[in-house]
N, C-alpha and C positions, 0 to 999 in steps of 0.2 A: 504493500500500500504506500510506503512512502516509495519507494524507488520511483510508484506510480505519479506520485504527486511532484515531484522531482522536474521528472518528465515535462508533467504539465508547464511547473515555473518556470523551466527552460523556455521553451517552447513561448510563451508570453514572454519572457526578457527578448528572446531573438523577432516577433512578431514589435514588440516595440521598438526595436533596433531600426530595423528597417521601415517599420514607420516613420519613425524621426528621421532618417536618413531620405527619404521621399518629400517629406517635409520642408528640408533642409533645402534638396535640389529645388522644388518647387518657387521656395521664397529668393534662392539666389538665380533667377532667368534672366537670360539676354538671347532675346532671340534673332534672327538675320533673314533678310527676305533678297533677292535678286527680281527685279518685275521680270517677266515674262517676254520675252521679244530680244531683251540686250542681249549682249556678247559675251559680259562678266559671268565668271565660273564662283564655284565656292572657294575655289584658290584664291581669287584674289581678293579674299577678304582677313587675308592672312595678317595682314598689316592691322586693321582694326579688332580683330580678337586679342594679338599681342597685347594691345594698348589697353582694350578691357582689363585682360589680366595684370597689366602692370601696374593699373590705376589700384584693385581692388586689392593688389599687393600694397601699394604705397599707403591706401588708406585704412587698409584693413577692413574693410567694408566690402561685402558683394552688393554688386548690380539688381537692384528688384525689377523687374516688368520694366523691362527695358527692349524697345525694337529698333534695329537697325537694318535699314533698306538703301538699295542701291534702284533707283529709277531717273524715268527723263518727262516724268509729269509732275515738274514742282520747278516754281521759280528760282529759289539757291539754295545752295547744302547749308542746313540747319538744324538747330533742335527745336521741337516743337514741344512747350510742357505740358500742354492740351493733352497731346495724346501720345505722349512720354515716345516721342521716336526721332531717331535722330534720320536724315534723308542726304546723301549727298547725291547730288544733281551733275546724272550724264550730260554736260551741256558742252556744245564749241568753245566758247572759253575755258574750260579745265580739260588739266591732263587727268585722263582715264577716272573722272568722274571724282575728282578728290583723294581718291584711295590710296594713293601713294606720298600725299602730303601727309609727315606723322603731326605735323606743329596742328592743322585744321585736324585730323582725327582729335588729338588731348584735348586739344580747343573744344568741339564740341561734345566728348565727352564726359568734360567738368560740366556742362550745363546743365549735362543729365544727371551727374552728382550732386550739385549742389541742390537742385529741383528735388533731390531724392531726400537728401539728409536735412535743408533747412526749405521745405515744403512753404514758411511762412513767405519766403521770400518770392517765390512762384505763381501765387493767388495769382486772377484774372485783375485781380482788385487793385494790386500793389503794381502790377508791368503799368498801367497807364496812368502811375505816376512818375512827375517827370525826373531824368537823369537814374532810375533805375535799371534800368538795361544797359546803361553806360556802364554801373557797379559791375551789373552781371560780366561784361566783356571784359573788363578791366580783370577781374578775379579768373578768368578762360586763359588768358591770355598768361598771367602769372602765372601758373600753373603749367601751363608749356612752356614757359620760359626755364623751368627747374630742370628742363631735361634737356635743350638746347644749347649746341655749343656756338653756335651763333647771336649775332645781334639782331637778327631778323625771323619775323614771323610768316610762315607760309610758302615756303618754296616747295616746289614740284607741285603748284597748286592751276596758279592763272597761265594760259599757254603763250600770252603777251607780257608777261612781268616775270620777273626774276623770286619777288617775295611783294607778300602782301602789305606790310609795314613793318618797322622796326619797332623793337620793345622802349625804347629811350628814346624824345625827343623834346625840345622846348614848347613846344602845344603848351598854351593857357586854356584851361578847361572853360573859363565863358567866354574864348575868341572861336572857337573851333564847333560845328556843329555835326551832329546825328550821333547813332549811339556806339558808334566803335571808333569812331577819333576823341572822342570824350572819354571813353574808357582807354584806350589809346596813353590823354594828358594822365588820366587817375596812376597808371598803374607805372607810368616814368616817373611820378613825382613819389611814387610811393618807394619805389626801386632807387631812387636820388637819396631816399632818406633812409637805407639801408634797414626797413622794416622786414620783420619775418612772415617768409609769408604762413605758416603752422600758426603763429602767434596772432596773426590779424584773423585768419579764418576762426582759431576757437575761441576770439574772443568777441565773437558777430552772436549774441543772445536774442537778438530785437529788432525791429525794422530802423527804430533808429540808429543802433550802435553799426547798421550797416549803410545808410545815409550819410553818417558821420565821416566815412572814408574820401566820402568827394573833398571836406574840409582840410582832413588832414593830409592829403596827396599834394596842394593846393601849393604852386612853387612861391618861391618870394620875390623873383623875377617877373611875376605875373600881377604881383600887386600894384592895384589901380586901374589896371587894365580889363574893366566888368563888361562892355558892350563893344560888340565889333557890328556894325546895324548902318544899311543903308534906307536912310527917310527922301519917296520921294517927297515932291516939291506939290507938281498937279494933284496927285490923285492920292487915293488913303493909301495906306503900308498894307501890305498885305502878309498875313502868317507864314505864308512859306514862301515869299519872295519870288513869287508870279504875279509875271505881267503882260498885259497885252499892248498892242502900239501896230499903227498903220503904216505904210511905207513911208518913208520920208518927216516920220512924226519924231519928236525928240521929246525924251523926257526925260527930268533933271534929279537928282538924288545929291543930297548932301556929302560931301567927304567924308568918314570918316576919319577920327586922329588931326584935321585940319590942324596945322603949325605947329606940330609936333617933328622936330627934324630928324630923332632920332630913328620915326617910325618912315616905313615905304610900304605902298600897294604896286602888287603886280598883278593884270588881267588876262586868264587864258580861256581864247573862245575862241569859234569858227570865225573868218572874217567875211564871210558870204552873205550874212542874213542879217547882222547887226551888225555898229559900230562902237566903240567905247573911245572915249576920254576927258581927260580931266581943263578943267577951265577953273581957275582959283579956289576956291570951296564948294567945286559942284564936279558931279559927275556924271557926264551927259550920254544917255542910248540912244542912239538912231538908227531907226530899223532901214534897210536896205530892201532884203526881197522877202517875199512870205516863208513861213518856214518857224522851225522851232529852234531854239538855241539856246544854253547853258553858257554865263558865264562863272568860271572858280576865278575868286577873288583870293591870293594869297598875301599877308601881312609881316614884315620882316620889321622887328629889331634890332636895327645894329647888325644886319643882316642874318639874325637868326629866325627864323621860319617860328611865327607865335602863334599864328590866325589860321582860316581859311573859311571863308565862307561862299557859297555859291547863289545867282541869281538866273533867273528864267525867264527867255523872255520870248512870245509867239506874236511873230508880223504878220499882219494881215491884208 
């Protein structure tokens, strides 16, 4: 009878064994999709399993419900924390769909760590406040810096670019707009002041204490310098610096920085559709033919590269 009942507790220790162990796999998934049609093999996702594994090494932490797809129905390789999958995008400007860039693999898969382990920070609630996604880049971006022996982020990525930016530069976080040139400024000025990056991430508790990091990344070179903003003249300013204008119409924008000697703008745009230049404390558009056109406005101190902002404008 006991030998019998022996038995039995075996028998339940090994049934629970392997439960827990089913368990176990269950809660640590990342699963991998190739769509249907492309060229890509399961080989060649050999590069981003590595980088899973080397992540869940570094952090000690596995992957929960996590999907990674290789398609060419999506506008750029990204992570999405909606619906916890990262996409990198078969498109003509990338080489072999991302997958050989390890800097954008880390990169995207910190998004999907931090989304996993600080959830508060991920809400629908908290992205469409502003300079949050800049934190988010800025902290992607650190994180593939640790394992880079380079000063630059993203090679073997753009099939026109060398690398996608570098980790260090003089960016002022309110001359420079969207959300990866501002995480871009955060994460040079954070790197300038020789913070850890283990010590910043365990010490992010709150939404605030992770708002906080735009302050302290914040150069001293940058101080004073809050608005980089072109007002025009005729008509209202508009949010994202779209404008329309007739052929032969001119409309006038203020300078910024006006008599400031130390500061300079430089304009880079097509010359076919508009024109640009400056007249004392104005900066005058004149559209040429119909058409759309982007002007980047870059800003040097002392000829360091501080600013950038861009302007749009459709001839009619």
């Amino acid at each position: 009878m006991k030998r019998f009942q022996l038995r039995i507790y075996s028998i339940k220790l090994l049934f629970g064994l392997v439960t827990f162990f089913f368990v176990s796999v269950s809660l640590a998934q990342v699963t991998y999709e190739i769509e249907p049609g492309l060229s890509f093999k399961e080989t060649d996702l050999r590069n981003v399993k590595k980088e899973v594994q080397q992540m869940e090494r570094y952090f000690d932490i596995p992957f929960n419900d996590l999907h990674i797809m290789v398609t060419n129905n999506c506008f750029r390789t990204g992570y999405s924390y909606k619906e916890k999958t990262i996409q990198f995008c078969d498109q003509v400007s990338t080489i072999f769909a991302g997958l050989q860039s390890l800097d954008v693999i880390r990169h995207e898969l910190f998004h999907a760590f931090i989304c996993q382990e600080y959830p508060f920070l991920c809400t629908s609630e908290i992205m469409k406040k502003a300079n949050v996604k800049a934190i988010h880049e800025a902290l992607a971006d650190w994180y593939t810096s640790l394992f880079d022996r380079t000063p630059h982020f993203g090679e073997h990525f753009y099939t026109d670019k060398k690398f996608v930016r570098s980790y260090q530069n003089d960016y002022c976080f309110d001359l420079v707009i969207g959300e990866h040139l501002k995480g871009n400024s955060i994460l040079s000025g954070l790197l300038a002041k020789n913070f850890s990056f283990l010590a910043i991430l365990n010490s992010i508790k709150s939404e605030k204490q992770f708002m906080d990091l735009i302050e302290l990344s914040k150069k001293k070179s940058c101080l004073g310098h809050t608005e980089f903003e072109f007002i025009p003249e005729q008509i209202k300013k508009s949010k994202l610096n779209r404008y329309r204008l007739n052929r032969n119409e001119e409309l006038h924008f203020e300078l910024p920085f006006y008599g400031l000697e130390n500061l300079r703008l430089k304009y880079h745009y097509p010359k076919e559709i508009i024109s640009v230049r400056t007249s004392g404390d104005k900066v005058i558009v004149k559209g040429l033919q119909k058409g759309i056109s982007k002007v980047s406005v870059q800003l040097f101190d002392s000829g360091r590269l501080i600013g950038i902002q861009s302007l749009y404008f459709r001839v009619r």
